[in-house]
C-alpha positions as CSV (number, residue, x, y, z in Angstrom):
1,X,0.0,0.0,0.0
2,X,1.5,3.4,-0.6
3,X,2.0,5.9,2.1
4,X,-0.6,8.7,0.8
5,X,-2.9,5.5,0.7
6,X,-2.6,3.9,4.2
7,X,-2.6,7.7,5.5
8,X,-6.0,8.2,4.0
9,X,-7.2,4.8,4.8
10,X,-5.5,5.5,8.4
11,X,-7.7,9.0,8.7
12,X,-11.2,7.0,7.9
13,X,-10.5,3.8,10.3
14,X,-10.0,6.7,13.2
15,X,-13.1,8.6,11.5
16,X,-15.1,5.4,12.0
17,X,-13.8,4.5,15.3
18,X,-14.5,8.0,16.7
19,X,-18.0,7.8,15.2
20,X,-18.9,4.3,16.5
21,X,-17.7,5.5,20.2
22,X,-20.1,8.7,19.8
23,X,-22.4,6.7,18.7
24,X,-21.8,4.1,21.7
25,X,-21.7,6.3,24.6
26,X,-24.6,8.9,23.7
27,X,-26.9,6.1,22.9
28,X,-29.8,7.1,25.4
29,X,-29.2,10.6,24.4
30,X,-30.1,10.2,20.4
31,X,-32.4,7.4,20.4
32,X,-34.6,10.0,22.6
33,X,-35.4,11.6,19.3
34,X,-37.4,8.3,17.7
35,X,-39.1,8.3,21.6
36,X,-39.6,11.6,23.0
37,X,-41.7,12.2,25.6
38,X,-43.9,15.2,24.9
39,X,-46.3,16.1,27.5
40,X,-44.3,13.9,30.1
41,X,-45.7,15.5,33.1
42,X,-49.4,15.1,31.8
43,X,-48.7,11.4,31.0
44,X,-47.0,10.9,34.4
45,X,-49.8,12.5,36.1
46,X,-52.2,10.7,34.6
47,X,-51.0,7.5,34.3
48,X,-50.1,7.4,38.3
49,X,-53.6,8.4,39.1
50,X,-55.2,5.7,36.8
51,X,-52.6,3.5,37.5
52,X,-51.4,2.9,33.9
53,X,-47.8,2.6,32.7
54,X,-46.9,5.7,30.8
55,X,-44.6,3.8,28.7
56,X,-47.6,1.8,27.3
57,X,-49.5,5.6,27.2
58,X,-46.2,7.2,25.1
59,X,-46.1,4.0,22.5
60,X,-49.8,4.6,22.1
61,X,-49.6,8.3,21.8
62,X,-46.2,7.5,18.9
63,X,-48.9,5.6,16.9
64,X,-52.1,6.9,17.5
65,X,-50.6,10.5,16.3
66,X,-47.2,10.9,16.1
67,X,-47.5,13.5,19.5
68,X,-49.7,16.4,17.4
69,X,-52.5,17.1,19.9
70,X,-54.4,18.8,16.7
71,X,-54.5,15.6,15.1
72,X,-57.7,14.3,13.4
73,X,-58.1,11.0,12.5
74,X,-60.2,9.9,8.7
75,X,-62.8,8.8,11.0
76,X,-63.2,11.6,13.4
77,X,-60.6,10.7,16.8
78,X,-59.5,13.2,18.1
79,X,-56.0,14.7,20.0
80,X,-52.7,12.7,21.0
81,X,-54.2,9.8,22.4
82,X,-57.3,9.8,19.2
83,X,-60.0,9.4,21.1
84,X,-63.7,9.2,19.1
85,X,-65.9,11.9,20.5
86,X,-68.9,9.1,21.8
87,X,-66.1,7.6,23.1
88,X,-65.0,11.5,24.9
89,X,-68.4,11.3,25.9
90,X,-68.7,8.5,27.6
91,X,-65.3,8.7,29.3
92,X,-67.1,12.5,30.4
93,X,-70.0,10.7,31.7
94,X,-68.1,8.2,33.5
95,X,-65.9,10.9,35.0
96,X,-69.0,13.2,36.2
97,X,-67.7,16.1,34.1
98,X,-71.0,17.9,32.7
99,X,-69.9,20.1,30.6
100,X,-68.0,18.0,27.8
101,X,-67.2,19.1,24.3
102,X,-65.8,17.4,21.5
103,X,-63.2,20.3,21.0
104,X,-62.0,19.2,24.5
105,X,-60.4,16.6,23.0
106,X,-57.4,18.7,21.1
107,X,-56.7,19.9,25.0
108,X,-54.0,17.6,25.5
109,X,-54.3,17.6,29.3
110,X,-58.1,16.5,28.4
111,X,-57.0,13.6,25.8
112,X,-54.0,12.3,28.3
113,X,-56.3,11.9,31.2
114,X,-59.3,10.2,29.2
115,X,-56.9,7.8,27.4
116,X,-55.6,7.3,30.5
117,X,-58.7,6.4,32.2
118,X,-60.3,4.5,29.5
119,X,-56.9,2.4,29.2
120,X,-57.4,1.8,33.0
121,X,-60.8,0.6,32.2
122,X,-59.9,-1.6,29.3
123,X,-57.2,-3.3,31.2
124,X,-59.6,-3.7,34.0
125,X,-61.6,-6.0,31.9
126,X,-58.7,-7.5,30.2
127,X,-57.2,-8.4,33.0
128,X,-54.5,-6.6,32.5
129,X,-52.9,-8.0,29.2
130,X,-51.5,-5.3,27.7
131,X,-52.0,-6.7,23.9
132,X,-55.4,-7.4,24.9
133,X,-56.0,-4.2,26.0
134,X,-54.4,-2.4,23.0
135,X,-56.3,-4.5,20.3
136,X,-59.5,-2.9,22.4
137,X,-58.2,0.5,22.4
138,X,-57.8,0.2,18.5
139,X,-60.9,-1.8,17.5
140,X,-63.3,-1.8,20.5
141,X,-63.8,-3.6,23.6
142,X,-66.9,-5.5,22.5
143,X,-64.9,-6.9,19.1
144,X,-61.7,-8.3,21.6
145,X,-64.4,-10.2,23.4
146,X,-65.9,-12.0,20.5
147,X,-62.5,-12.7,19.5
148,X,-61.8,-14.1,22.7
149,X,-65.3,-15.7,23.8
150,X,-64.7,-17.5,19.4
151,X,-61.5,-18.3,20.6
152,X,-59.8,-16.6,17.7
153,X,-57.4,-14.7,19.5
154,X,-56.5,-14.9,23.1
155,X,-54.2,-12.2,23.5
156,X,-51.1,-14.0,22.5
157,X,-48.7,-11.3,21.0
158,X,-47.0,-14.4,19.2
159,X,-50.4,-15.5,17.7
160,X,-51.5,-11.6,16.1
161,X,-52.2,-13.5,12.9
162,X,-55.3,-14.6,14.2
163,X,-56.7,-11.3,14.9
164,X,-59.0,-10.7,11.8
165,X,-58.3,-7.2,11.1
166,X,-55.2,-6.6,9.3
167,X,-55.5,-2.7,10.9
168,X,-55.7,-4.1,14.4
169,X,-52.8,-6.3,14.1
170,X,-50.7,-3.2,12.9
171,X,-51.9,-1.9,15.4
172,X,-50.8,-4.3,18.5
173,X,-47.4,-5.1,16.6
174,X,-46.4,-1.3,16.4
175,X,-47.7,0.0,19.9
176,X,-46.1,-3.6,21.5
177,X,-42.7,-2.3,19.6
178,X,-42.9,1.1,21.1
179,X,-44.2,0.5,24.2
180,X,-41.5,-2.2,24.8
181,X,-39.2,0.8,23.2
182,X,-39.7,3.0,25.6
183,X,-39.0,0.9,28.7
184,X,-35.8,-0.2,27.4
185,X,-35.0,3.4,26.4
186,X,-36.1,5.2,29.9
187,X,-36.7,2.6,32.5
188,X,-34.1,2.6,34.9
189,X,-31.7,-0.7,35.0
């Protein structure tokens, strides 16, 4: 090898090197930009007082809107956590508050805090199996149970091929992924 080659070739080994160690040692740090946590005070809040893990309440917010609190779904959910308006209303009802609107839902304090309670709810009846309760968040909690009561699909994240819509499945496989991001990412070792 000549000497103006193995200098070049010795300046990109050390280039590499210097970038893999960057890359090594401020892992947590960049990776926080896939998984932020917007809002983390209003997730933490809420999921303590419904007693909901806010890592499971971040990977739903990453795929339910991508953490715009003015997001709108085709169908008509509303905010961060894209919650249908009946379904606002019924959380409202539940929660004793009167004076509900729609519009409330963009109020990301609002959407946190009903996602947060209706997640509570749904893994109340699910027993707390997280896949279960996601596939209710996503396609209703009357549709998980005639999966389960056909035996179609029990909850096993290894057996989402057997849930019937291909939306749903999408939609357990990618908020299973982030949730189960998130924990590695910020839970403590």
């Amino acid at each position: 090898m000549k000497p103006k080659t193995r200098r070049r070739f010795s300046i990109v080994l050390w280039l590499v090197i210097l970038m893999f160690l960057a890359v090594i040692l401020t892992f947590p740090k960049w990776i926080t930009v896939f998984y932020p946590q917007p809002h983390r005070d209003l997730v933490f809040n809420a999921s303590l007082e419904h007693q909901v893990d806010p890592y499971l309440v971040f990977g739903i917010i990453r795929a339910e809107s991508k953490y715009q609190s003015q997001a709108r779904s085709p169908v008509g959910a509303i905010g961060l956590m894209q919650i249908m308006p009946a379904t606002g209303q019924w959380i409202a009802e539940q929660q004793g508050i009167e004076e509900f609107d729609p519009s409330h839902l963009q109020d990301p304090q609002i959407n946190i805090d009903f996602g947060c309670w209706y997640l509570a709810s749904l893994s109340a009846e699910f027993d707390g199996q997280i896949p279960l309760v996601v596939a209710a968040y996503n396609a209703g909690r009357g549709t998980v149970q005639q999966w389960i009561a056909g035996e179609i699909w029990n909850g096993d994240p290894e057996q989402l091929e057997n849930v019937p819509f291909e939306e749903t499945r999408n939609y357990v496989h990618n908020v299973l992924k982030n949730y189960q991001a998130y924990q590695v990412i910020y839970s403590d070792p």
